[in-house]
Every structure is written in structure tokens, then in C-alpha cells.
C-alpha positions, 0 to 999 in steps of 0.5 A: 500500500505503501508503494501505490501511495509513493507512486501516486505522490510521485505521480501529483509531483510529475504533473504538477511539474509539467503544468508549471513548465507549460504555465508559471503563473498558474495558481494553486487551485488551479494545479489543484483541478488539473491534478485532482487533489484539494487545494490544500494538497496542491500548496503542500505538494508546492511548497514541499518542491520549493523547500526541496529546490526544486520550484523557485517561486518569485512574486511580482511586487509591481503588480496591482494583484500582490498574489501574482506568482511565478514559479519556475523549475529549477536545474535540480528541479529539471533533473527531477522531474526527468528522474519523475518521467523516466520512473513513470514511463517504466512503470507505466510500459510494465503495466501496459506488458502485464495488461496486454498479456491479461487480454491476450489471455482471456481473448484465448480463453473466451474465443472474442477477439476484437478487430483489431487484436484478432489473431492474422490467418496465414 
């Protein structure tokens, strides 16, 4: 259980990444509905990668609204973030192996096979 709720951290830390490489000035609530946490998850999961150095967070004080923030993914952010991709990417292409052998499986047990997966007559 342990390992699902890791990866599942890891997972929020990797889209919350992307978003903020696509949109600094995003807020928190809206990284919140993109990633589907709670706001309170999002300012946490914000704060924790800057306390880390991963996210710089500027403020603009010259702007009329003072909650204007930019954040910015930092070198060890950027190293992060591509260590985030590549732990994904594994995980998700074992999932896809493991999922296409299920499939493959009950096609074979059942006999229904879908156009596109039907076995090629020679």
C-alpha cells in the first residue's frame, strides 16, 4: 500500500511539474483541478518542491494583484522531474506488458477477439 501511495505522490509531483513548465503563473487551485487533489494538497505538494529546490517561486511586487506568482523549475528541479518521467514511463510500459498479456489471455480463453487484436490467418 505503501508503494501505490509513493507512486501516486510521485505521480501529483510529475504533473504538477509539467503544468508549471507549460504555465508559471498558474495558481494553486488551479494545479489543484488539473491534478485532482484539494487545494490544500496542491500548496503542500508546492511548497514541499520549493523547500526541496526544486520550484523557485518569485512574486511580482509591481503588480496591482500582490498574489501574482511565478514559479519556475529549477536545474535540480529539471533533473527531477526527468528522474519523475523516466520512473513513470517504466512503470507505466510494465503495466501496459502485464495488461496486454491479461487480454491476450482471456481473448484465448473466451474465443472474442476484437478487430483489431484478432489473431492474422496465414
Amino acid at each position: 500500500m505503501a508503494s501505490r501511495r509513493k507512486e501516486l505522490q510521485e505521480d501529483a509531483k510529475l504533473r504538477l511539474m509539467q503544468i508549471i513548465k507549460t504555465n508559471p503563473q498558474i495558481t494553486s487551485r488551479k494545479i489543484a483541478q488539473h491534478i485532482g487533489i484539494s487545494n490544500g494538497s496542491a500548496y503542500y505538494l508546492l511548497s514541499e518542491l520549493i523547500d526541496k529546490g526544486f520550484l523557485k517561486l518569485k512574486i511580482f511586487k509591481k503588480n496591482p494583484q500582490k498574489k501574482v506568482y511565478l514559479y519556475l523549475l529549477t536545474p535540480k528541479g529539471i533533473r527531477e522531474k526527468s528522474l519523475l518521467t523516466s520512473a513513470f514511463l517504466k512503470r507505466k510500459y510494465k503495466e501496459y506488458e502485464a495488461l496486454k498479456e491479461e487480454i491476450t489471455f482471456l481473448e484465448q480463453e473466451t474465443g472474442i477477439f476484437f478487430e483489431d487484436t484478432k489473431p492474422k490467418d496465414n
